[in-house]
N, C-alpha and C positions, 0 to 999 in steps of 0.2 A: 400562700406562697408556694412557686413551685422548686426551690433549689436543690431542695434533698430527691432528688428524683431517680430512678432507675437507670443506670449508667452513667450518674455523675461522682466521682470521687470525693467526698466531704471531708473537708481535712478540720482535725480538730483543734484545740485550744494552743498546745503545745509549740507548735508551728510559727503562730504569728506573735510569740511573744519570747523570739529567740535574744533578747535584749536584759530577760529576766535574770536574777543570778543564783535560783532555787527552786528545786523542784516544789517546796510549799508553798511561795509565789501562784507559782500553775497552776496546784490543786486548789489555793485561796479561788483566783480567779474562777476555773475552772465551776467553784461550786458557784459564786455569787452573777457567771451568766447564767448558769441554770436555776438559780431563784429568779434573774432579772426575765424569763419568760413570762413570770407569773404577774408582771408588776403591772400596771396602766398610770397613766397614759402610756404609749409606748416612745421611746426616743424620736426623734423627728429629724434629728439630724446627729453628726458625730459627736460625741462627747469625750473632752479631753480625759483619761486616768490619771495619769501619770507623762510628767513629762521631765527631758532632759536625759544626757548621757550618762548624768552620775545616778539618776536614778535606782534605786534599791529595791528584791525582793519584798520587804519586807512595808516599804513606802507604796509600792504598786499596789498590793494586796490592801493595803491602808483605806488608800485613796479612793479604789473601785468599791470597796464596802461603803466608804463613805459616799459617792455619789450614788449608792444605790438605795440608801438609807433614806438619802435626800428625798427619794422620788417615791419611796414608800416606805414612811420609819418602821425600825422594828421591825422589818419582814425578814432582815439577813441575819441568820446566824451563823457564827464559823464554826465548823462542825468539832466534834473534839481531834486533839492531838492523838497521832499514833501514838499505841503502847511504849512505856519508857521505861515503867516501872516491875517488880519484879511479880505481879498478877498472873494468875493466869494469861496463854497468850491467843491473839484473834487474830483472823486474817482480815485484812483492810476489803477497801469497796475500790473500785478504780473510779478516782475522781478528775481523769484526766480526760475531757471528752473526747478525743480524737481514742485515745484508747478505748472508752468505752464501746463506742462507735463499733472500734474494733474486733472488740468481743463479742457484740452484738451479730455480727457477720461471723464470726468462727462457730458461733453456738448454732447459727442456721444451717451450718454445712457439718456440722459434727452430733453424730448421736448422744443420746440422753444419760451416757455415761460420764460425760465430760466434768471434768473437775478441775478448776483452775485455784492457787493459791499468789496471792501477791505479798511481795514484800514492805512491809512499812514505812520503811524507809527513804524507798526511791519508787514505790510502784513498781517493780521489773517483776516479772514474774519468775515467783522461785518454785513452782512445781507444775504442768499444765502435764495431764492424763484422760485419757477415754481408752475404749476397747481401739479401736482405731483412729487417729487422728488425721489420717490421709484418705482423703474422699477418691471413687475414680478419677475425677476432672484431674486431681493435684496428678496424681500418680501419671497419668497418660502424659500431664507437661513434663515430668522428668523420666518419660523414656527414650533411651538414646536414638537417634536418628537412621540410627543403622537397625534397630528396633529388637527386641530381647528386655531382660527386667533391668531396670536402672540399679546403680549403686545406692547402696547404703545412704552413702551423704549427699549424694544428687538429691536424695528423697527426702531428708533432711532440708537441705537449702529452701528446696521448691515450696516445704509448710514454713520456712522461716519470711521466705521473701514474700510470700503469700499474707502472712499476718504480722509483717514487721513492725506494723502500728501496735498490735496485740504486747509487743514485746519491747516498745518506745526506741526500736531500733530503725535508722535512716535506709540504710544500705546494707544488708545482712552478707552480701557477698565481700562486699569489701571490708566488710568491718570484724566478722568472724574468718578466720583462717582455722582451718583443719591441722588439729596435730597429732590425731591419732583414729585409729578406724577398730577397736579391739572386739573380736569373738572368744565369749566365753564357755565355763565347762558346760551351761546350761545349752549352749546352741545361742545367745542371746547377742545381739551387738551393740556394739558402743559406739557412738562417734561424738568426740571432743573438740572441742572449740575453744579458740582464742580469742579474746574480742582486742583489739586493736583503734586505732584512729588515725587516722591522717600519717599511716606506715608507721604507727607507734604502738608498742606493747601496751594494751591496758592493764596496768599491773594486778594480777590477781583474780582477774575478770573473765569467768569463764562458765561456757554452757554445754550440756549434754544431751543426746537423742538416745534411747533405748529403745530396740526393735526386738519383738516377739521372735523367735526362730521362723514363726511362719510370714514372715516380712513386716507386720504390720508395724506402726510407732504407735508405742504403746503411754512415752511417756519423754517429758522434757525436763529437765532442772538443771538451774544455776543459777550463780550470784555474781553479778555483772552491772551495768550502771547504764542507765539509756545513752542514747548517741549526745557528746559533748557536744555545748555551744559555744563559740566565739572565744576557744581557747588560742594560745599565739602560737606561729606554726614554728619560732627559733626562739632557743633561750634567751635570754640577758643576761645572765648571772656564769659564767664560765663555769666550766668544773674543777678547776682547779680553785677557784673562790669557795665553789660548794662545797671542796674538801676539807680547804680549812676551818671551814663550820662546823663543817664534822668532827675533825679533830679534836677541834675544841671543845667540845660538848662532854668527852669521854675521860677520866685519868689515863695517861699513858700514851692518847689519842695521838701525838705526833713520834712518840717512837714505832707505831703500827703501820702495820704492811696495808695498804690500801688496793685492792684489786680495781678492774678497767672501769669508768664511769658508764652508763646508757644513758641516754634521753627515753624516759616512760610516760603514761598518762598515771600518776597518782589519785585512784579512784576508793577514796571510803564509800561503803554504802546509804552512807548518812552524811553524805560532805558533796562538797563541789568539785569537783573535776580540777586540776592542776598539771600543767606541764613540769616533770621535776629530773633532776639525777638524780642514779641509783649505783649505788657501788657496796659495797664489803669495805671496813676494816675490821683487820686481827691485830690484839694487843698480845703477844704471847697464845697462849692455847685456854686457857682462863676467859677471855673475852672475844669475842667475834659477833661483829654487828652488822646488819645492814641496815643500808641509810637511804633514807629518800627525804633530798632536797630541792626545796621551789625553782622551779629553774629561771624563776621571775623576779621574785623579792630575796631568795637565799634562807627563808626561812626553813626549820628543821621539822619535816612534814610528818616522819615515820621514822623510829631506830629500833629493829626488832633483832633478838638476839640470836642468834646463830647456833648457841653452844643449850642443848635439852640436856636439863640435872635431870638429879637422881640416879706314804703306799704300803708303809710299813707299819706294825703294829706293836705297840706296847702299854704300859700303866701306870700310875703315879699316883701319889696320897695328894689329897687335896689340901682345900684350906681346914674341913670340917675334920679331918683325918679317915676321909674315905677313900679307898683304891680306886679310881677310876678307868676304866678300858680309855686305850687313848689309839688316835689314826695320826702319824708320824710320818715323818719326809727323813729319807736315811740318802746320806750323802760320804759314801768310802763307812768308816767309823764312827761318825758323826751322826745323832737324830735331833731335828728342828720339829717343834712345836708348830707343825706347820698340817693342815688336814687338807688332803688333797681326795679323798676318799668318795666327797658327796656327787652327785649328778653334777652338777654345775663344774666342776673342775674341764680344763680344755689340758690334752693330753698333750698339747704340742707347746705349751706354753712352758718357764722354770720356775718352777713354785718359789723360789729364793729371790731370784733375780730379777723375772716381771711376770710375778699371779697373776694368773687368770684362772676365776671359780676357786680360791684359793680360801681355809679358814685359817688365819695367822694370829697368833699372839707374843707380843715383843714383850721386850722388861725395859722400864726406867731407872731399875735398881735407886729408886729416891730422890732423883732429878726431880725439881721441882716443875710444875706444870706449863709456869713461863718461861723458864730456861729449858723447854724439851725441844731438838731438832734432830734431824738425821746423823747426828756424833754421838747422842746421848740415848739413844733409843739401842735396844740389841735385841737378835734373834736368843732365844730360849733352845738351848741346846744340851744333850746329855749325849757322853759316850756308850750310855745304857738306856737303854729303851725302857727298865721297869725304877729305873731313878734317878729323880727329879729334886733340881734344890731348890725350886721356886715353886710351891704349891698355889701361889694365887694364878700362875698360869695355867696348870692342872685344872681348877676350876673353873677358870675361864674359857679355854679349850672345852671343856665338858659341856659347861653349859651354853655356848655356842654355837654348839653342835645338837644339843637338845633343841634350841629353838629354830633354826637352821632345819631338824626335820619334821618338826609340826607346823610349819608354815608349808612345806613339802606335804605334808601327808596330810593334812587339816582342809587345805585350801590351793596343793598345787601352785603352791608361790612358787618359783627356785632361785633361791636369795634375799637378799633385802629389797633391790630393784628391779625382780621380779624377771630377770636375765641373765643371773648366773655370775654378778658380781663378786668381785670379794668383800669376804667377812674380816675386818682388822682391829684387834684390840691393844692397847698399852695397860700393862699393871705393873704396878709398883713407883706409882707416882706420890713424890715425896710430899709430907704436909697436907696432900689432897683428901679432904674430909668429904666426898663423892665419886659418882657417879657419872658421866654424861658422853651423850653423842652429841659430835660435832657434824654439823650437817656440812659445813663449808669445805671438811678434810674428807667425811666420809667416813670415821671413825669413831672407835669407844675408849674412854678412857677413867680407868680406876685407880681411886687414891688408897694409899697404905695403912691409913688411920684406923680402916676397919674393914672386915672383910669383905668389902663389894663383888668380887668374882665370883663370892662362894656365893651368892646371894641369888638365885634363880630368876624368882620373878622380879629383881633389878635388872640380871640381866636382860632378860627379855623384852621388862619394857624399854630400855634402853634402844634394844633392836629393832623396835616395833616403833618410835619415832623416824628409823631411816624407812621402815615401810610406810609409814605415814608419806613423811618428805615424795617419797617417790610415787605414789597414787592422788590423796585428797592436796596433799602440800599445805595441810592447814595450817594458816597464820599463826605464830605466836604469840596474837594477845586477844584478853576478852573472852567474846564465847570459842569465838574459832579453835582460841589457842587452850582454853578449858579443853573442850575435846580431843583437842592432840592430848594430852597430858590421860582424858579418861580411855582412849583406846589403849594405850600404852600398857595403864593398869588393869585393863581388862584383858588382854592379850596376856600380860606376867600372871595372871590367875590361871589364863587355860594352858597357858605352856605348863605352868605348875603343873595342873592336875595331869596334864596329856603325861608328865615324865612319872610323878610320884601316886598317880592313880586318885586322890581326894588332895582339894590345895584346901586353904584357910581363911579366904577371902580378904587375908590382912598382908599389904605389902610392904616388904621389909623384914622378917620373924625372922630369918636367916640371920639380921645382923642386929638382933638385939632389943629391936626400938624398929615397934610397929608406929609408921607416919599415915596411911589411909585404912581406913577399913569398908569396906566396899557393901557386908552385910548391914553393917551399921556405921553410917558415917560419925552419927553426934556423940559416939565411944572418944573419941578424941579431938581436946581443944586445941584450937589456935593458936600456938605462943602471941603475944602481943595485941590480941582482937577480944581474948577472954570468951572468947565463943565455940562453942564444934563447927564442925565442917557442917555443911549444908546438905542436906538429904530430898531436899523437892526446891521447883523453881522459886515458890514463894522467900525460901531462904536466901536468896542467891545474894550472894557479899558485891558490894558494887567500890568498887576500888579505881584508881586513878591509873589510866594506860602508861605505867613506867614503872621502868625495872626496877624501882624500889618496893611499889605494890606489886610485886610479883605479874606485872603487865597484864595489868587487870583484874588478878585473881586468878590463874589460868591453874597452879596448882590447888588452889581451895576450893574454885566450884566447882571440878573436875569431878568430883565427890557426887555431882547429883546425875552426871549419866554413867558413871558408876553402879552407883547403886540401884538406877534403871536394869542394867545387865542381871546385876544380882537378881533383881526381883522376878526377872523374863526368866534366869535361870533355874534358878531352884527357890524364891524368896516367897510367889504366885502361887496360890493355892489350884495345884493341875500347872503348875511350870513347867517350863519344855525339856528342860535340861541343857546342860553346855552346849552338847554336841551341836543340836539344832539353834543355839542363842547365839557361839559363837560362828557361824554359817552367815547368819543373819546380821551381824554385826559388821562380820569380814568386808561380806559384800555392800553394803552401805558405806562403810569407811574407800571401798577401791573402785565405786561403779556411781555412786549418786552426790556425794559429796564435793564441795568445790574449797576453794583455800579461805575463803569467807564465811562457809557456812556456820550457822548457827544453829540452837539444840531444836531447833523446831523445821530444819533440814533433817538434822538426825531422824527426828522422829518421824518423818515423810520418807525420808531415803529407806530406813529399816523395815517400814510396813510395805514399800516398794519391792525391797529385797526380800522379806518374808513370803509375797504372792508371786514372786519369780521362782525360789526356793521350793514352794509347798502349795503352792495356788490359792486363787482367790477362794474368799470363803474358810479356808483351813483354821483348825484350831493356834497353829504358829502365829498366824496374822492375827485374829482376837488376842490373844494373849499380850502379843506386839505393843498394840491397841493399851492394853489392860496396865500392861507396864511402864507406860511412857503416862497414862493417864494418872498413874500411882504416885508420880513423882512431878505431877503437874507441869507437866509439857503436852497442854493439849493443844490439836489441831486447830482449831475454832473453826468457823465455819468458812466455806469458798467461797469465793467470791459470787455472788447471785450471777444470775446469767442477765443480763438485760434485756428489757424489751425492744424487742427490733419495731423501727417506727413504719407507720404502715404505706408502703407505696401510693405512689401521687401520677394518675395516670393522665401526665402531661409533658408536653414539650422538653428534654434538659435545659438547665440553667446552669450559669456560669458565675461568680466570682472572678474574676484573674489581675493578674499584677503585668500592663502590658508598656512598651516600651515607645516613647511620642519623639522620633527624631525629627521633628521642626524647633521642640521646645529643648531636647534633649535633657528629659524628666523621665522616671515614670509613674506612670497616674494607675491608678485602679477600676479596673472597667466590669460590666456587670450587662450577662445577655439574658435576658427573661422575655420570652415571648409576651406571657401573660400583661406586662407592664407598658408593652409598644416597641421594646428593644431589639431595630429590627436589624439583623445582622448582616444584610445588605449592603448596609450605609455604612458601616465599617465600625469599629469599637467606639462602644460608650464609656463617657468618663463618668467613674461613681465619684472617685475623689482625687484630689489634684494632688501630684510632688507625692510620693510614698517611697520608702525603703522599698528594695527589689527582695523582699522574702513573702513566704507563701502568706496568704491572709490564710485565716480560721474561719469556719462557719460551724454553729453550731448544726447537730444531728438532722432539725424541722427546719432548716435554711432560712432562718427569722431574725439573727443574728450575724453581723461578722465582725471580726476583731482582725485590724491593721496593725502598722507601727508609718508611721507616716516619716517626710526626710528629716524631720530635726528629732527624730526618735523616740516620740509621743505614738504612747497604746492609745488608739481609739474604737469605742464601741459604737456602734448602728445599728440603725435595722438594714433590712436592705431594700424596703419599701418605697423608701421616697422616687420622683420622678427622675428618669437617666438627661445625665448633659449628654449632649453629642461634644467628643473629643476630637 
């Protein structure tokens, strides 16, 4: 057969089986045409799969094993399920053949360095790497017309559009939107991507291009979900219907302030695509949620929580009964607990009235946490600058300002949103037995049960979830939100040491009652599980996505890239030490990571960041390697490259889905020279009455896969003799 020919576009499985409602539909399918090459006799005519509108993923995949069975028992087997469990982890195969396809053609135009890894879950690719990824040809299409060196993300677009199948993406133009273009201190750029649908936010779904300073693309990641199918383009369900579902789901849900609804695409990496609302409510300052609901059914799709536990100069005793130097805002006779002191401050702003670059801490003098609003909250003021009646503000002002300049001085952050934001904290929150930044307000807030201000690496990590929020934006639950929770306590360890010269790897010692321990996680049990924290993946606690199981487990398995850090740092026999671990970490967490990512992103974004940091090859990157392998988050292997099939030097052929206005149908038509299909006489019918979507052909053009008009997958060869249409 001649179809797969040199200059013809072979589209793959994906395509013609837009009807399915699962990506492991696809791959079922996807494997059981590629055993059906091996079978005899061959088809002779269409065979129905599956048919009907109500039709199921999981019925499709059924049925086509079953008729494959038919025709040669025993020969089909489904191949094992993605990794679920907490094993070591692998990288999958791409069993989507139009993507394979795909790969196939990128490995031929990309040198022998290329490394691609896939995600389990959905196929998308979560890491693709070579020395260079942009061939001359790509680069010459995105130079601009007026001629000089293209941009950044022209150069970007041009490898995205170029192997969009590579990456189960339809339209990369219209589907990814640019939201940011960043140069870093390395010389190295960033360009960030939004994926989108049909002018809709894909919530959460997003990709990265990393360019070498000497222009090259060096490397792609992110966690994202192929191009949705046959989602509906307007709600059903109001929002004001979805809100009341939300309400109701929550205690207190309809005395709570509910912020503006959107229309998004609700995209798990492990689920099916949804049209839903998205809004915020706050129950008080104790609870704040975001909500994504069906915009279809009304079902409650996602509730993820908002609120993360755990000029002038003078000085003040603290919580601990230390003097601390303090930067003070003096107003007549008056000093405000107010630091205006660091870079980030704008001279032309009123530190009191509207900070900008401002460090503030308020008092709630015992207001409890629900009843705190702008009556109850007070600026922290002394007629003397060296005395203070509120020492949890002293420590918090202190330690504020410590993390505040190790982000500055560590990693050139300035601020928590990395522009010179304010820093704002409440202490003296009545009853309040923690800790937490509210990402909704932008704030920290300390209860008076125990000394949380005084607490360093509380506060830190505290402050280190708003730097999260504002770079990776990792989800809070699962592994995503694991992560948020171990950067946090990774970050409260080096602020430590950065201030007090050696920390202790235990966070919390400040107030009494160590809750992690970072050198050794299984020093401390569980309340209510009767186990330690978990120290490698094999451990990993698998708990139910809801706020009662801590969404996941997001503070308990926190524990095992944790104690990765430890190990990189000082735990490794020839460890790097903080300095060069938390470098490495910094940038992983602000340059590779996306708000879904998972520990085995970490472990590809760090080794990314290590050979940016200290080059390929360096002992940093082994180590990297050596660390993440210690706590069983291995890589597994990349995806193999596939064999490209071998050129067929003959006439192109055709497939296509063309349109009969006499019958006003359309029928699917097929040009092969080799067959008599003489293109003269005008389109031949292969099959009568089909749906208007792309048909699939497999790789060796010996196969194609339809959906005909009553919405029947059918399989053929494409052998048989042509009708004239």
């Amino acid at each position: 057969m001649n179809l797969a020919v040199a200059g013809v576009f072979t589209w793959g499985i994906a395509a013609g089986l837009a009807l399915a409602d699962g990506l492991d539909a696809t791959t079922q399918v996807s494997q059981a045409v590629e055993q059906y090459r091996t079978l005899a006799p061959r088809f002779g005519q269409p065979t129905v799969v599956a048919t009907g509108a109500t039709t199921t993923a999981g019925t499709l995949a059924t049925q086509l094993r079953s008729v494959l069975n038919q025709r040669a028992p025993g020969t089909f087997q489904t191949a094992p399920a993605p990794l679920t469990t907490s094993s070591p982890q692998t990288a999958p195969t791409a069993t989507n053949l139009r993507q394979r396809d795909a790969l196939a053609r990128l490995s031929e135009t990309t040198d022998s360095s290329l490394q691609i890894q896939l995600r389990p879950e959905n196929q998308t690719i979560r890491q693709i790497r070579a020395t260079d990824l942009l061939n001359p040809t790509l680069r010459s299409r995105a130079r601009p017309a007026g001629g000089g060196a293209p941009a950044k993300e022209s150069l970007a677009r041009t490898f995205l559009n170029q192997h969009r199948a590579a990456f189960q993406l339809e339209d990369p133009d219209t589907e990814l939107i640019t939201v940011a273009v960043e140069d870093d201190l390395l010389g190295h750029t960033h360009v960030r991507f939004q994926q989108q649908h049909q002018g809709r936010e894909v919530a959460l779904a997003r990709l990265t291009a990393h360019f070498h300073p000497d222009g090259r693309l060096e490397l792609l990641d992110g966690a994202y979900i192929p191009t949705p199918q046959d989602l509906p383009i307007a709600p059903t369900v109001a929002d004001a219907d979805a809100l009341l579902v939300a309400r109701a789901s929550i205690p207190g849900g309809f005395r709570g302030t509910a912020g503006a609804a959107r229309t998004v695409i609700h995209a798990p990496l492990d689920g099916s695509a949804r049209l839903a609302w998205e809004f915020e409510i706050a129950v008080g300052l104790a609870q704040a949620w975001q909500f994504t609901v069906d915009a279809v059914d009304g079902r409650i799709l996602s509730r993820r929580s908002r609120v993360y536990d755990v000029a002038a100069t003078g000085s003040g005793v603290d919580l601990s009964g230390t003097s601390r130097a303090l930067n003070l805002w003096r107003v007549g006779a008056t000093y405000t607990l107010a630091d205006t002191s660091k870079q980030m401050f704008n001279a032309a702003s009123d530190p009191l009235s509207n900070p900008k670059g401002v460090i503030t801490v308020l008092d709630a003098r015992g207001t409890g946490i629900n009843s705190l609003d702008d009556n109850t909250v007070f600026a922290i003021t002394s007629s003397n600058p060296n005395q203070w009646s509120v020492p949890g503000g002293i420590s918090a002002a202190f330690n504020f300002a410590q993390t505040y300049d190790y982000y500055l001085e560590r990693h050139g952050r300035n601020s928590i949103n990395g522009s010179g934001g304010n820093v704002t904290a409440v202490v003296g929150v009545g009853g309040y037995d923690n800790a937490s930044w509210h990402g909704n307000l932008g704030m920290m807030f300390f209860g008076n049960v125990r000394k949380y201000p005084g607490s360093l690496d509380v506060v830190a990590h505290e402050l280190t979830h708003g730097v999260t929020e504002n770079s990776a934006n990792l989800v809070y639950e699962m592994q995503s939100g694991a992560l948020n929770e171990a950067f946090s306590d990774i970050f409260g360890e080096c602020v430590e040491a950065r201030t007090r010269t050696k920390n202790d790897w235990k966070m919390g010692t400040d107030l009494g009652e160590v809750f992690r321990d970072l050198k050794n996680p299984h020093s401390i049990t569980i309340g209510g599980l009767n186990r330690p924290y978990p120290a490698r993946f094999s451990e990993l606690i698998k708990l139910a996505n809801t706020p009662d199981a801590d969404n996941g487990g997001v503070h308990l398995n926190s524990s095992i890239i944790n104690h990765t850090f430890y190990q990189l740092a000082e735990g490794l026999t020839g460890a790097i030490g903080i300095p060069d671990a938390e470098k490495i970490f910094y940038r992983c967490l602000t340059r590779h990571l996306q708000a879904r990512s998972q520990f085995l992103d970490c472990r590809l974004g760090c080794l990314a960041a290590a050979e940016a940091l200290f080059g390929p090859g360096s002992n940093q990157v082994a180590k990297t390697a050596e660390a993440f392998d210690l706590t069983e988050i291995f890589a597994g292997p990349t995806a193999p490259k596939p064999v490209p099939l071998p050129a067929v030097n003959a006439p192109d052929s055709l497939m296509f889905v063309y349109f009969d206005p006499s019958e006003r149908i359309f029928n699917l038509g097929r040009r092969e020279a080799a067959l008599n299909d003489d293109a003269t006489l005008g389109n031949f019918r292969f099959s009568f009455d089909v749906r208007p979507t792309r048909p699939s052909l497999t790789g060796d053009g010996e196969l194609v896969i339809y959906v005909d008009s009553l919405k029947t997958v059918c399989l053929a060869t494409t052998a048989p003799p042509a009708k004239s249409g």
